[in-house]
C-alpha positions in Angstrom: 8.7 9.3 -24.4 12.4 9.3 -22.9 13.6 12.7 -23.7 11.5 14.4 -21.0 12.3 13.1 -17.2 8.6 12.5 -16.5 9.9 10.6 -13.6 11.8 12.8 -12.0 9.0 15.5 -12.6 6.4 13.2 -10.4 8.0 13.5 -7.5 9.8 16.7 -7.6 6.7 18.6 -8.1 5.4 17.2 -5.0 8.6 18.0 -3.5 8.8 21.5 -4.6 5.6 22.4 -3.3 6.1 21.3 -0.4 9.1 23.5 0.0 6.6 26.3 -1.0 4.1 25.8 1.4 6.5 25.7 4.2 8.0 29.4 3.6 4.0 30.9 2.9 3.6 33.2 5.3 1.9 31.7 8.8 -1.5 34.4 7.6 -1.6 32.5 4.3 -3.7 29.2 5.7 -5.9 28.9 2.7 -3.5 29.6 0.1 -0.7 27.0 1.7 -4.0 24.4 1.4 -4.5 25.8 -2.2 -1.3 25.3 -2.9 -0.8 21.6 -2.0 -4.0 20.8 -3.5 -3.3 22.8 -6.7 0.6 20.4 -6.5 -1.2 16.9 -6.2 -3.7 17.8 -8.8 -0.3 18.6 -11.0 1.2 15.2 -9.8 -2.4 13.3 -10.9 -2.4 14.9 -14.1 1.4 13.9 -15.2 0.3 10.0 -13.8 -2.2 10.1 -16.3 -0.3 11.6 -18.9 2.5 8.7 -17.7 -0.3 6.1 -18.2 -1.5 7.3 -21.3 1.5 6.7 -22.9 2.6 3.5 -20.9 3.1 0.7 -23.9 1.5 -2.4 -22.4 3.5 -4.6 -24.9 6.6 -2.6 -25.0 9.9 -3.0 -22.7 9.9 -4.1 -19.0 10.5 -0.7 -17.2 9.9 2.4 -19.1 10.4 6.3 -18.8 13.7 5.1 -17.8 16.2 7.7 -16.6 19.7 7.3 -16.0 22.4 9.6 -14.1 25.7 8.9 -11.9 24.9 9.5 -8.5 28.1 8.4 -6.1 29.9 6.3 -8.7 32.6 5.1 -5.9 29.9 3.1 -4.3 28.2 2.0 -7.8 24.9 3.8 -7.0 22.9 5.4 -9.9 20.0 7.9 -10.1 18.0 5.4 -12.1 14.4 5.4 -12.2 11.6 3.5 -14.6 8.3 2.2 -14.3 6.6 -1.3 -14.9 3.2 -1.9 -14.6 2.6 -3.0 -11.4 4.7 0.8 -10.0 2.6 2.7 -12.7 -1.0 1.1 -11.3 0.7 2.0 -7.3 1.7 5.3 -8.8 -1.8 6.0 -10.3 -3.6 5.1 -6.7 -1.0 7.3 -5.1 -1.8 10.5 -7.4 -5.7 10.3 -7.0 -5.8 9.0 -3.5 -3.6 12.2 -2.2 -5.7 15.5 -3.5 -8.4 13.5 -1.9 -7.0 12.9 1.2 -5.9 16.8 1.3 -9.5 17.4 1.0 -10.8 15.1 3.8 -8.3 16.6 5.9 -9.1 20.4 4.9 -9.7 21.4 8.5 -7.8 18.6 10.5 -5.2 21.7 11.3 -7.5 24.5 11.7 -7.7 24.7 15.4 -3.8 24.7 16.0 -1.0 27.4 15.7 -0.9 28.8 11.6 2.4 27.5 11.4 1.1 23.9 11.8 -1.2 24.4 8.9 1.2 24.8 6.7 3.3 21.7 8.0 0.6 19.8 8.0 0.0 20.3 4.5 3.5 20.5 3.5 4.7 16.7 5.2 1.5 15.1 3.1 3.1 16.4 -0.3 6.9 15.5 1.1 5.1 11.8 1.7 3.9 11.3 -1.6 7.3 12.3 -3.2 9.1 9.5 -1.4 6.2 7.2 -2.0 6.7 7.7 -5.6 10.3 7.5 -5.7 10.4 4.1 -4.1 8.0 3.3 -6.6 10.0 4.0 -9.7 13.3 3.7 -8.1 15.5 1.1 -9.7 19.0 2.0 -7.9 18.8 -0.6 -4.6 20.4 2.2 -3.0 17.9 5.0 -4.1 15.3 3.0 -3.1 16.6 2.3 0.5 17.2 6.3 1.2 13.3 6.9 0.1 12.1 3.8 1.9 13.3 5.3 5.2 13.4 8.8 4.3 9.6 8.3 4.0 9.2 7.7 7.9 10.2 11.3 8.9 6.9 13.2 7.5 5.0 10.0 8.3 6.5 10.7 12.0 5.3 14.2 12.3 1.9 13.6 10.9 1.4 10.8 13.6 2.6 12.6 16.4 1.9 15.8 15.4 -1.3 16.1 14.8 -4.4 13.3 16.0 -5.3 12.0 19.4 -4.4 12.1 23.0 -1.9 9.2 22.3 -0.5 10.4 19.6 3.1 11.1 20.4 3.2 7.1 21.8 1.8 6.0 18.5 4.3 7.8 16.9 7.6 6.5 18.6 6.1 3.3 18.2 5.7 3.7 14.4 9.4 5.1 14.1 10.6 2.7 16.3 9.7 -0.9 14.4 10.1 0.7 11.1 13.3 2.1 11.9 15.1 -1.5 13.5 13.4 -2.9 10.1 15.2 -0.2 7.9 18.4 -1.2 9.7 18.5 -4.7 9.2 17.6 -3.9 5.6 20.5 -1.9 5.5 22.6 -4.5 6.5 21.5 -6.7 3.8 22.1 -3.6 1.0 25.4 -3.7 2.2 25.8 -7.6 1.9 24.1 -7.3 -1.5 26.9 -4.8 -2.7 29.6 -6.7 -1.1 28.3 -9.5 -3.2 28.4 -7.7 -6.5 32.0 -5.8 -6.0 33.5 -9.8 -5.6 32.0 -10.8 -9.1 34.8 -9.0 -11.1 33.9 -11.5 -14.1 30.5 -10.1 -13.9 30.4 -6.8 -12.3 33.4 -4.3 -13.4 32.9 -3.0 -9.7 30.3 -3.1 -7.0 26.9 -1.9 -7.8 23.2 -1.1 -6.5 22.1 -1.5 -10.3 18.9 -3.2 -10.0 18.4 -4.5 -13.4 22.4 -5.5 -13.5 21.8 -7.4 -10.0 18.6 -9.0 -11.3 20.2 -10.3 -14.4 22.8 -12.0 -12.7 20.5 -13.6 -9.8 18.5 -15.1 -12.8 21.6 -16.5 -14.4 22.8 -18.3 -11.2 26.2 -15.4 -12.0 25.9 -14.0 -8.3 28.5 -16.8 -7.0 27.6 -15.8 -3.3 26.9 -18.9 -0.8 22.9 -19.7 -0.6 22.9 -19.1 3.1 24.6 -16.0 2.7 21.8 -15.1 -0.1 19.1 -16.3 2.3 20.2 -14.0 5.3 20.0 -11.4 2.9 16.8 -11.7 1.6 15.7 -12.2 5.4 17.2 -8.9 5.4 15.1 -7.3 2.8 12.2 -9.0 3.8 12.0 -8.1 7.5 12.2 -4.6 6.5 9.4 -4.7 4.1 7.5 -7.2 6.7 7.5 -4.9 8.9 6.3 -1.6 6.6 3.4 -4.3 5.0 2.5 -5.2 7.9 2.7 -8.8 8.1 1.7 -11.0 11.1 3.1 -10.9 13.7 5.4 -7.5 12.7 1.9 -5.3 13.0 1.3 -4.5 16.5 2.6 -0.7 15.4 -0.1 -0.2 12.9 -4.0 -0.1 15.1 -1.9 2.5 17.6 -0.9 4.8 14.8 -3.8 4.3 12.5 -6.6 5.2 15.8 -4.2 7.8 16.9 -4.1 9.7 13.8 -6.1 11.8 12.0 -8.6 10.1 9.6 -6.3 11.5 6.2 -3.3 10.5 7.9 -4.1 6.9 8.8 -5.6 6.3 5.2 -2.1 7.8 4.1 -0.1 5.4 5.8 -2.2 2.5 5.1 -3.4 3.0 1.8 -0.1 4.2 0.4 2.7 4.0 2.0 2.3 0.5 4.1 2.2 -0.1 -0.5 5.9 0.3 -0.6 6.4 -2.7 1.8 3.7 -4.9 -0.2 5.3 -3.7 -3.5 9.1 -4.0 -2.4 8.7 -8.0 -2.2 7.3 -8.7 -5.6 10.1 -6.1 -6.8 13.2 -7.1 -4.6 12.8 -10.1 -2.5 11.7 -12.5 -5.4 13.4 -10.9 -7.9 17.0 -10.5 -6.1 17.1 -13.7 -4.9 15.0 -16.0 -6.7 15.8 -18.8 -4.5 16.0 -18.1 -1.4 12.2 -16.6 -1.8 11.3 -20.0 -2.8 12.9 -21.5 0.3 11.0 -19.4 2.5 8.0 -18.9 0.7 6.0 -21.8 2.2 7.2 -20.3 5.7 5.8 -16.5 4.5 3.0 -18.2 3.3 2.2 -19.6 6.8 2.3 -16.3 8.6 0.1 -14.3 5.6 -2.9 -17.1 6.6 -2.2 -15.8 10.0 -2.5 -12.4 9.8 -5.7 -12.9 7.4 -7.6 -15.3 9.9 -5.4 -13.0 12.9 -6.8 -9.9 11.5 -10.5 -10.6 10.7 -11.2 -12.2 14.5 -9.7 -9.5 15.6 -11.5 -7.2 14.0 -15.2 -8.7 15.5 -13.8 -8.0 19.2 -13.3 -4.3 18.6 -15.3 -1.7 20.2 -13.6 1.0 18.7 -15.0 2.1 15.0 -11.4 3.4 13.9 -9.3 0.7 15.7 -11.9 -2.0 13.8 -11.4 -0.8 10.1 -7.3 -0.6 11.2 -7.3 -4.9 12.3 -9.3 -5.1 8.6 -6.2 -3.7 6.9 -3.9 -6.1 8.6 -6.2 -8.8 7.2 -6.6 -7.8 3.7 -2.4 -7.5 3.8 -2.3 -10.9 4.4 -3.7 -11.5 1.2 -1.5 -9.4 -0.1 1.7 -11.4 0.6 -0.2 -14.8 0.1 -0.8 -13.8 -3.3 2.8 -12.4 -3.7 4.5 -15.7 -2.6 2.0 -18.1 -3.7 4.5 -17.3 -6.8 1.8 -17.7 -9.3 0.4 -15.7 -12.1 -3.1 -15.1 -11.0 -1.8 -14.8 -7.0 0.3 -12.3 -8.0 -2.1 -10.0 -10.3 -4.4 -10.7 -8.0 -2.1 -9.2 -5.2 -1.1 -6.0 -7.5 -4.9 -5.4 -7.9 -5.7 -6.0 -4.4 -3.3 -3.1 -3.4 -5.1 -0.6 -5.8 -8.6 -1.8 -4.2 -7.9 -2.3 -0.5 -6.1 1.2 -0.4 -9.6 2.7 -2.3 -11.7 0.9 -0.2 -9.7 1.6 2.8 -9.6 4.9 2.3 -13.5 5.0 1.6 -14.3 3.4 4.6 -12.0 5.3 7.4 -13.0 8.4 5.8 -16.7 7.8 6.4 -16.0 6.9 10.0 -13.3 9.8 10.4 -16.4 11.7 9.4 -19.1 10.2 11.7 -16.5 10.1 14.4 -15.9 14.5 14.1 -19.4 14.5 14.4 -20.2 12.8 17.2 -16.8 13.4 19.3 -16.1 9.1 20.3 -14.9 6.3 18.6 -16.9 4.1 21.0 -19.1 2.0 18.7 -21.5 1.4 21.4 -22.6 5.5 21.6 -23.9 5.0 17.9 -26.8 3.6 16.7 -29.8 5.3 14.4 -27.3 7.0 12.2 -29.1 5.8 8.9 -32.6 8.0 10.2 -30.8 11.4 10.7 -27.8 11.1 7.9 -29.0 9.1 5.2 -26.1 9.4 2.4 -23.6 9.1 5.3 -25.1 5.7 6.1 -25.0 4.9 2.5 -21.6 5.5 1.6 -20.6 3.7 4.6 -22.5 0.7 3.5 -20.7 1.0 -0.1 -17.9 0.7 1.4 -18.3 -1.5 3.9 -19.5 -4.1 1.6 -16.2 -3.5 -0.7 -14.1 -4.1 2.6 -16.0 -7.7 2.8 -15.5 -8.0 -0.7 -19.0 -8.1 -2.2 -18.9 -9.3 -5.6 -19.8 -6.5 -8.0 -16.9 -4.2 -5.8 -13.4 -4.2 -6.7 -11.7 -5.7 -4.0 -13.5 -9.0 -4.6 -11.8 -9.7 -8.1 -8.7 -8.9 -6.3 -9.1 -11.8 -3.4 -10.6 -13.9 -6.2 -7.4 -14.2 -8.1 -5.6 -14.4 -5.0 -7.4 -17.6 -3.6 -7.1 -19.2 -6.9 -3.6 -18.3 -7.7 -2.9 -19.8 -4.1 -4.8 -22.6 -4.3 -3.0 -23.7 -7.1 0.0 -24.2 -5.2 -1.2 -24.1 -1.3 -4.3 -25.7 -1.3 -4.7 -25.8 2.1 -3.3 -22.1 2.5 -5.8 -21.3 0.3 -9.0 -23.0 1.7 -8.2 -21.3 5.3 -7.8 -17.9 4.0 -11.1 -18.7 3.1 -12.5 -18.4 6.3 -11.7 -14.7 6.4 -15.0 -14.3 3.8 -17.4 -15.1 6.6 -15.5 -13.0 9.0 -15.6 -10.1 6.9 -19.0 -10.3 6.7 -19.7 -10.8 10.4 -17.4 -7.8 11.7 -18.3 -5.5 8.7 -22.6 -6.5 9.1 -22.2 -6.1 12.4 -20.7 -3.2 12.2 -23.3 -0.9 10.5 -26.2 -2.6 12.7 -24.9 -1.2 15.7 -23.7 2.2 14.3 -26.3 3.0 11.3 -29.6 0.9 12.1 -31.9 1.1 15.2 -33.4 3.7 17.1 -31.5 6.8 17.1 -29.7 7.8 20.9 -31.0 11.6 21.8 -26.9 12.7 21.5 -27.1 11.0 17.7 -30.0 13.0 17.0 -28.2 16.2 15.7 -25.6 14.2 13.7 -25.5 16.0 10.3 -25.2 14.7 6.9 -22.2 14.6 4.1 -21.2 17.9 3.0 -20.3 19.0 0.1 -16.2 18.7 0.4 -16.7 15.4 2.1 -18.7 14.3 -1.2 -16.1 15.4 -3.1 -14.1 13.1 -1.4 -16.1 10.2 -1.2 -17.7 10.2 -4.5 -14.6 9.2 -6.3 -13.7 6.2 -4.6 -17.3 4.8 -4.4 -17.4 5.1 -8.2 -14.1 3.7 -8.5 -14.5 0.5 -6.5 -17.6 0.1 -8.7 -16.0 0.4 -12.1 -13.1 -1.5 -11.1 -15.5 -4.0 -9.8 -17.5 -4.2 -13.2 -14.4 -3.8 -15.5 -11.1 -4.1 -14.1 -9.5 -4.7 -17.6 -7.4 -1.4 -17.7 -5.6 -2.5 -14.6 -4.8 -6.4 -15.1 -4.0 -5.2 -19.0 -0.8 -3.3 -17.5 0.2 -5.7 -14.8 -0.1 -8.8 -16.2 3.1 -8.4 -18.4 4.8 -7.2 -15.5 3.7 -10.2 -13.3 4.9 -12.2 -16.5 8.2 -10.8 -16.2 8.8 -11.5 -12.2 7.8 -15.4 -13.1 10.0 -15.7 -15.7 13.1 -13.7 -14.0 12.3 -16.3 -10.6 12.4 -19.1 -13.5 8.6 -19.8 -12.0 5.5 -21.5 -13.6 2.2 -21.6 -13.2 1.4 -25.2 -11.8 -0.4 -27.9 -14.5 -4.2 -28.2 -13.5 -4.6 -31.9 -11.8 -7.6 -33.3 -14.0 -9.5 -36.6 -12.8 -10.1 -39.2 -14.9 -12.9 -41.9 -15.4 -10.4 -44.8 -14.5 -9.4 -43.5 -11.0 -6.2 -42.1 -12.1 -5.1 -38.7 -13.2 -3.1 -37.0 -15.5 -1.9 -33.4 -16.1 
């Protein structure tokens, strides 16, 4: 299992191909397409052949590899996988060769050229997704972490809508002053590690290293020092989640572009901020997450209740199913810093649903929406009488984004809401509220778009093709399986949740039991 890099061979196939693509010649459309397509199949067959051999009871990270890099500044080319990357990993590989798919013809009508980018920046994006995934060099996971925002930059403003180039800047913009910051606290954190000469023989980006001594109280730095640098860290990844009230960046760049590339940025990479706080901010500084988890706790509630209301004013299909995401990242981060066991499987598993029902959903409408030339949810109406199995599917997944039970995503927000309520009671029982709202802006939703009379400019609205089947198919039977039997995923993050607890020196709390005398006892 070690001697081959499969690692390394994830993302530089990806990365490889990308290269390719870029140099085919401008005449070459369908074979560029061919070719990424043929690259992300490559990259989901390696994840499975990663998974297949992932040992559930064996050593924390695995498939770990282990190179200098710039050893005057302590960094490492170190990669390794624990089970919450590998299930993150997994969604990325499937959810990309679909996504090529949905977006088959998104580049068709501009220069050749652009074809070929188009294709080439999707492939560039999931080799930095992946990296940050596996990375365990703090260092090597920074450079990914905002090397990632280029190719997202040029898909956003690039190619999509009239506003696109706006959207853009505005994406770059918030993710960039939150990179920034973050690299101001890699810095610190370094600093901190080249002072510790009885524990460090030099500075270092060493994950593991940095994580061992954080856990044995051995880091020696002042705790406000350790808090401004896990505010640091965890603006950065706030802001790449999103998290309330860091979001306003996402509906802009989400409506503005095109259906593949919003699903891309919010099913995947909007992931590495989600998965960068279980795997850095708790685990780098155990204490100061603690401090300031009641406080991040606070502002996830928000930006569930924040998102869902929202997401009922909208009159825009795209901009809609964008304010869902923002709420279904809030229980993300509840379950992340609700710091218990089934908060945070819950929150692992809620990343591999949301970003399959996500993607199920905004792909439908991105599909209705070509058709029918408006976002405008009031031009709809009849859909159901004149495409059938587009209605459908949009139900499907529509009820997953509300969390039906019997879909995945509602063993996902499950777990979360009794992990949290554990510990934030109150947290908990407001989050709560966001059930009925999903059901409200989702029901509502397909009444006015699928059900009723059909409007004279609806009438010609076409079914699902075959390539959008293809697509959609997959994740409709995923989020049903997962929903029946999500065993194969909680069996490879729970030991990995059980790690983080342990390494933050955190317990799940003792169930409060009433007895017949009035009192109570644990």
């Amino acid at each position: 299992m070690d001697s081959f890099p499969w690692l390394t061979t994830l993302w530089l196939v990806p990365l490889v191909a990308a290269g390719i693509v870029m140099i085919l010649p401008t005449r070459s459309q369908q074979l560029a397409k061919a070719t990424a397509l043929g690259a992300a199949l490559v990259v989901l067959v390696l994840a499975i052949a990663v998974a297949v051999q992932f040992d559930r009871g064996g050593e924390q990270y695995q498939f770990v590899e282990s190179h200098e890099w710039i050893p005057a500044f302590g960094a490492g080319y170190i990669l390794g996988l624990d089970g919450i990357a590998l299930a993150l990993v997994l969604l990325t590989a499937v959810l990309v060769p679909l996504l090529l798919i949905a977006g088959w013809q998104d580049a068709d009508d501009r220069a050749r050229r652009e074809t070929n980018t188009y294709f080439a920046l999707f492939l560039l994006v999931e080799a930095m997704v992946i990296v940050s995934f596996v990375a365990l060099d703090v260092l090597l996971f920074y450079v990914f972490f905002e090397a990632m925002l280029i190719p997202m930059y040029f898909l956003i403003g690039g190619f999509g809508g009239a506003k696109r180039s706006a959207a853009a800047v505005k994406f770059l913009l918030y993710n960039l002053v939150g990179g920034l910051i973050m690299l101001a606290a890699v810095i610190g954190l370094y600093a901190v590690t080249a002072r510790q000469g009885d524990v460090f023989s030099a500075g270092t980006f060493d994950f593991r290293a940095i994580v061992a001594a954080a856990s044995a109280g051995e880091l020696g730095a002042d705790p406000a020092l350790l808090n401004a640098l896990f505010l640091g860290f965890m603006f950065a990844f706030a802001v790449k989640a999103p998290l309330w009230p860091f979001h306003t960046w996402l509906p802009n760049a989400a409506v503005e572009s095109t259906p593949a590339t919003a699903v891309l940025m919010m099913a995947i990479v909007d992931k590495v901020g989600t998965f960068a706080m279980l795997r850095y901010c708790l685990q780098l500084f155990p204490e100061a997450s603690s401090t300031f988890a009641p406080y991040i706790v606070t502002l996830a509630v928000i930006g569930i209740v924040y998102g869902a209301v929202l997401a009922i004013g909208q009159t825009d299909v795209m901009r809609l199913i964008a304010y869902t995401s923002i709420s279904h990242f809030g229980f993300i981060i509840l379950g992340i810093f609700a710091m218990t066991s089934q908060g945070q499987t819950g929150s692992t598993l809620y990343m591999v649903n949301h970003g399959l029902s996500t993607a199920a959903l905004f792909l439908i409408a991105g599909f209705l929406v070509s058709r029918r030339g408006t976002r405008a949810i009031a031009a709809y109406g009849g859909v159901q009488k004149v495409a059938p199995v587009l209605a459908g599917t949009f139900l499907v997944a529509g009820l997953a984004t509300l969390s039906l039970p019997g879909l995945a995503p509602f063993i996902s927000e499950f777990l979360v809401l009794i992990g949290t309520y554990t510990r934030y009671p109150v947290a908990a029982v407001i989050a709560t509220s966001a059930l009925v709202l999903a059901a409200i802006y989702i029901l509502w939703l397909y009444q006015r778009v699928m059900t009723g009379p059909a409007a004279k400019e609806n009438e010609k609205i076409r079914d699902l093709v075959p390539r959008e089947l293809v697509v959609v198919t997959p994740l409709l039977v995923a989020l049903i399986v997962l929903g029946v039997y999500p065993k194969p995923i909680l069996d490879v993050v729970d030991p990995a949740v059980g790690h983080i607890l342990v390494t933050i020196d955190k317990q799940d709390p003792a169930p409060t039991v009433a007895v017949t005398d009035g009192g109570t006892h644990k």
